[in-house]
N, C-alpha and C positions, 0 to 999 in steps of 0.2 A: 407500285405502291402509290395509291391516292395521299393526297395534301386536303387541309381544311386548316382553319383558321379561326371557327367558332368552336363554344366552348358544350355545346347540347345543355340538356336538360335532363331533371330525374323526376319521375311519377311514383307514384305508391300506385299499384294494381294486386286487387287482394291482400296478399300475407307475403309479399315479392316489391322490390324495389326496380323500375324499369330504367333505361336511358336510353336516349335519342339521340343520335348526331347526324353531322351530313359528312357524306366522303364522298370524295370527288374519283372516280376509275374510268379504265379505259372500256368502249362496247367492242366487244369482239367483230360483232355485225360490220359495223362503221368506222371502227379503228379511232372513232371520237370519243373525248372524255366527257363524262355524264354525273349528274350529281344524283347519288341516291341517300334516302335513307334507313339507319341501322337502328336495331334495336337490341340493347344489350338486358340480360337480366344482371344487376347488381348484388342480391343478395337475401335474404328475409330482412322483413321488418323490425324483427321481434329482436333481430342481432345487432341492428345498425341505425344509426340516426339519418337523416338527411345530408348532413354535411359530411357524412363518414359514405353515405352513397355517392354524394359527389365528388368525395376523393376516388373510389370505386371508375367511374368514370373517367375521369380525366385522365388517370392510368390508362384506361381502355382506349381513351383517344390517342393519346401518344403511342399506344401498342398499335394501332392499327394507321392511324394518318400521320405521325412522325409530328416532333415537337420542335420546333422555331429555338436553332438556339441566341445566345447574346448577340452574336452577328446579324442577325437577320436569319440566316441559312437553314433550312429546312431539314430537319434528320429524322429517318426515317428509323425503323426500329432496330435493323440489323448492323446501323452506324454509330448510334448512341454509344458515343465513348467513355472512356472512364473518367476524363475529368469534367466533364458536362453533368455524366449523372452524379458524383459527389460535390460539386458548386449547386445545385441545381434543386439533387433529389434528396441529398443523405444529411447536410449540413445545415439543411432551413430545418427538417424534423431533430436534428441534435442540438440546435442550439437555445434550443427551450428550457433545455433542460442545464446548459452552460449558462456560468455568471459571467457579464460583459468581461472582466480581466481575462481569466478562465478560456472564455471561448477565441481571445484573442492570439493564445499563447497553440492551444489545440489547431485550431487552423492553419496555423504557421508552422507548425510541427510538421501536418500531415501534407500539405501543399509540398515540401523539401521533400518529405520520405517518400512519399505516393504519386502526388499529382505529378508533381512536375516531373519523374521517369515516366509513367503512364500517361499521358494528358489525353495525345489524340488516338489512342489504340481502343478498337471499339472491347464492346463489352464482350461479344460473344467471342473473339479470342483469345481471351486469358483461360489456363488452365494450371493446376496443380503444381505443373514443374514450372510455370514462366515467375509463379508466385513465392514458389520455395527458394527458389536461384535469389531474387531480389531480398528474400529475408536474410539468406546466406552471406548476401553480401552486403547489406546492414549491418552485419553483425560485426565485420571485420573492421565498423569506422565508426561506430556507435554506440553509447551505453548500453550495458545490458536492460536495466528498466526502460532504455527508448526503443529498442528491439520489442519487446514487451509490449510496450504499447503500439507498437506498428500493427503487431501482428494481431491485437484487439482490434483494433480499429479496418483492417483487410477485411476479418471475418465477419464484423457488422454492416461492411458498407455490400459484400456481397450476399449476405442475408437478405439485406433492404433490398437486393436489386433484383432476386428469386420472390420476395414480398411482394415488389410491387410490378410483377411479371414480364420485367425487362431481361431477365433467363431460367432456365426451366432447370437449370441445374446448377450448386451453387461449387463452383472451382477454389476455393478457398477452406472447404470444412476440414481438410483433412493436412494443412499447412499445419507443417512441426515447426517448434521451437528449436532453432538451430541448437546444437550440442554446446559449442565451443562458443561461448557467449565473453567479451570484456568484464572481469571483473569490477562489482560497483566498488565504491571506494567505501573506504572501511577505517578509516585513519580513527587512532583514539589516543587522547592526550594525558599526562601520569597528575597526580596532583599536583606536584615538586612543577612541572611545565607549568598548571594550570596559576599554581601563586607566583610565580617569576612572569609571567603576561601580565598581573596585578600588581607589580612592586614596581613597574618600570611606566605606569599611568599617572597621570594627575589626579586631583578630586572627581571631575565630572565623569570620564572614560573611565575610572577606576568602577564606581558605584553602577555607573552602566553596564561594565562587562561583568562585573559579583552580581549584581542582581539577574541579570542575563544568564548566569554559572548558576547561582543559588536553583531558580525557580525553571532552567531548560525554558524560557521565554523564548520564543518566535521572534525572529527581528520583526516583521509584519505587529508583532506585539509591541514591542518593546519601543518602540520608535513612535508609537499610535496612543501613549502614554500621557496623561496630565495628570497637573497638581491636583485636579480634586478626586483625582481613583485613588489618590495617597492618603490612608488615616494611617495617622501617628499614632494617635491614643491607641488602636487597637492593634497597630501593628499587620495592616492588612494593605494590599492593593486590588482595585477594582479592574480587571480587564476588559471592558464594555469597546472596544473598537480596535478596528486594526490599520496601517496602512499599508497600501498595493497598490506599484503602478501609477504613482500618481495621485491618488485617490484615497482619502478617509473611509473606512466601509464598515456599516454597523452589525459586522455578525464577523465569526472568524472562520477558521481552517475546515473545525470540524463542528458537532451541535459541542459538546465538550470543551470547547477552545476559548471562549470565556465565560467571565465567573470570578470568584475573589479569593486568591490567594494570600498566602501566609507570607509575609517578612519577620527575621528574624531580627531580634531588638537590636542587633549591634549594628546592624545594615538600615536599619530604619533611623538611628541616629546619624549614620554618614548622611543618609538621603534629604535629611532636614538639614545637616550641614551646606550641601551642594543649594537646597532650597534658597538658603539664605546668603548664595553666592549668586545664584542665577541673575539673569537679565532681566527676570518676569515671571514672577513667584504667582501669581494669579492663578484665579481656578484652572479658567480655559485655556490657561498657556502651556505649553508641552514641555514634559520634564526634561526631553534632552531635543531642543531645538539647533536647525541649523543659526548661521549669522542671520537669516530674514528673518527668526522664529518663527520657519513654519516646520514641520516635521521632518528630518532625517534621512539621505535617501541611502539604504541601505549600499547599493554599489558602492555609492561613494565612502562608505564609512570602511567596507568590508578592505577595498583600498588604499583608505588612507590611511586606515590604525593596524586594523586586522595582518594586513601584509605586512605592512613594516617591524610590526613585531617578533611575526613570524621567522622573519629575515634575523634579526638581530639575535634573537633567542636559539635560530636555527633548530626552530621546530618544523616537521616532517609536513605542517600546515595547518593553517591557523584560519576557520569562518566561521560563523555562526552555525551551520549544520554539525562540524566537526565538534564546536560544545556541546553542541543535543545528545549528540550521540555519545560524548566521552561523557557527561555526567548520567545520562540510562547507565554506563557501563558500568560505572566506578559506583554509581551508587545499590548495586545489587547486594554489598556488602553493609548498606546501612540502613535495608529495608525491605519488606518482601514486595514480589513482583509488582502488587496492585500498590504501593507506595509507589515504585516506580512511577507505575500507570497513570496514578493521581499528580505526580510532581508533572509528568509532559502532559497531561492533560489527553491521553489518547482516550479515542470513543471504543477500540478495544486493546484487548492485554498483549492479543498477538501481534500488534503491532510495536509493540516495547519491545518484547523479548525476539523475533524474527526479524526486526526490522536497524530497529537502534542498539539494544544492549549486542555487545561484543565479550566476546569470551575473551579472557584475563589469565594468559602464561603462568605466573606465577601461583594464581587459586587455583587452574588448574593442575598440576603439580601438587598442588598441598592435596587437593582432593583425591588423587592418584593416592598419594603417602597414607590418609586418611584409611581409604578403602582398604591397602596391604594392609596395614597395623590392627585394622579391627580383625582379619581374618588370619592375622598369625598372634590372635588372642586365645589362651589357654582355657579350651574347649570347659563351661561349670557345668554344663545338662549332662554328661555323660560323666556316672560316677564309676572308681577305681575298681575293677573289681577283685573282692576278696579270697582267699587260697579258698577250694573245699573243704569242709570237713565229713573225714570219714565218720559214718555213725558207727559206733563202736558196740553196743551194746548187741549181743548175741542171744539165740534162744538157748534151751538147755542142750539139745541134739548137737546143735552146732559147738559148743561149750564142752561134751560129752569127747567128739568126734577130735576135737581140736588136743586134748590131752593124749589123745593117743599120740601124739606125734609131735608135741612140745615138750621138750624138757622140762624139770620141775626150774629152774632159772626161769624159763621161756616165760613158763606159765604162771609167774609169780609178777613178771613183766604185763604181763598180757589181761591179768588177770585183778591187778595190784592185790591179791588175798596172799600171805605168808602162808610157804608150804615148809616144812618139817623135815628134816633129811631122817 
């Protein structure tokens, strides 16, 4: 296999896109290496831009002359391992699409589950069973939803490597979702828990975690909060920004994730309470700051209060996710689905009801009761039905026929006319 080190060029010729490079091989003749050059067609015109035929290319030169990796080291096309082409090939095209936190978190994810078992095993030996084995045994030390995402992420990075023709078949399309997955957690807390977490806080953690209960706020919410997204008069809050990671960011979770929600008036008078306790009642100052007054870091909170109460109350667990999800649950009873929808602010309904809302032991039971009771309800469409009645009235023949052989009793019966002895 020839080596090269430039990058060629792309023409337009006709209604066709052309490329040029040099590759260095061996002459048969001379057993000396000789540079020639290639000409590849890229593609029509009419499909591809310039810059999409230069991606076309480089492809082609790294398929045919082998690509320089971080080291220096030359690899050639049947070496190209897997952690080279997802640093290299798969993660510069996904991260356009990830936002700096986001793509920070995704990286680190897939480096533990993928690379770092796979790093230097080229590409063309992975197949179907080397891939199923690794999800299998994922499964046994890993969330279900990070099993889940592994196994997205296997099947896009070897799409992209059939795409951009580093293999002609893609080993990965037909990796199952292991059977036997780690249950996600599903913890949901009763109301009677939810006010005993509240009774046992001061002013500030008190209005924090009710307004966090009330409205299913996001800590990333909730923490990213200032005095001037609070109107009193109208009893609303503005959620225009969120924190993550460090960082202030002006958009949220989802397009849905802010916007201005409702406070109820008795929570909207503690929150003017706490105002007029605070450190720094000011627009720009954050409703629940740390000691620097600058925003909150979730870990720390979820640790410092969230556990300890947890502990104390000897609840089964106590974080911010566990509120989302116990008020979706509990409140299916005080609103239909798309209320729900609207209080967590999801961009769809499936994800309330599939994801957050939890089914409830006891409604379900009543529902059960419900269903018997209506079907051992005394059937109203189906009326009683009444004796026959014989029609009684005879012709004369029949009338005639019948005296013969009725007594004058019989026929005085039969007949109601009084007969005459």
């Amino acid at each position: 296999m020839g080596t090269s080190s430039q990058r060629g060029y792309v023409t337009p010729r006709g209604k066709k896109w052309y490329g040029y490079f040099r590759k260095t091989v061996n002459d048969p003749t001379t057993a000396e290496q000789k540079t020639v050059r290639v000409a590849v067609i890229l593609g029509p015109r009419s499909q591809m831009k310039r810059s999409e035929a230069r991606e076309a290319l480089e492809r082609e030169i790294t398929k045919q002359n082998g690509q320089t990796s971080d080291a220096g080291r030359v690899m050639n096309d049947s070496s190209v391992s897997f952690g080279w082409f997802v640093r290299n090939r798969f993660l510069p095209l996904k991260e356009a699409n990830w936002k700096e936190e986001t793509s920070k978190v995704k990286k680190l994810l897939i480096q533990r589950d993928l690379i770092d078992p796979f790093d230097k095993i080229p590409l063309e030996n992975f197949d179907k069973f080397t891939l199923q084995v690794h999800l299998n045994n994922l499964a046994q030390t890993r969330s279900r939803d990070r099993v889940l995402q592994m196994r997205a992420y296997l099947r896009d990075i070897f799409v992209e490597a059939v795409d951009q023709d580093f293999l002609s078949k893609d080993p990965a399309r037909k990796v199952r979702v292991p059977t036997q997955l780690r249950e996600t957690d599903k913890t949901t807390l009763s109301w009677e828990q939810l006010r005993k977490a509240l009774s046992r806080l001061d002013l500030r953690d008190r209005v924090l975690l009710e307004l966090d209960m009330t409205n299913a706020l996001r800590p990333s919410e909730l923490f990213a909060l200032r005095w001037k997204c609070f109107n009193l008069a109208e009893s609303t809050m503005s959620v225009s920004e969120t924190a993550y990671m460090g960082k202030i960011r002006p958009w949220g979770k989802t397009r849905k994730s802010l916007g201005v929600i409702h406070i109820p008036k008795n929570l909207a008078a503690d929150l003017l309470r706490w105002k007029r306790q605070c450190p720094d009642p000011t627009p720009e100052a954050f409703i629940f700051p740390d000691k620097d007054g600058d925003f909150m870091d979730t870990g720390n909170y979820r640790k410092r209060v969230l556990h300890k109460l947890a502990a104390e109350l000897e609840l089964p667990k106590l974080t911010f996710q566990v509120i989302r999800r116990t008020i979706a649950t509990l409140a299916q009873k005080k609103g239909t689905v798309k209320d729900v929808q609207g209080v967590l602010r999801h961009s769809r309904a499936a994800t309330t009801t599939d994801v957050y809302m939890q089914e409830i032991p006891k409604s379900v039971q009543a529902t059960v009761d419900s269903i018997n009771s209506e079907l051992r309800k005394r059937s109203t469409s189906v009326r009683e039905r009444k004796p026959t009645v014989v029609n009684e009235r005879l012709t004369a023949s029949q009338f005639r026929r019948s005296q013969s052989v009725l007594t004058p009793n019989d026929t005085k019966l039969k007949s109601g006319v009084s007969v005459s002895n």
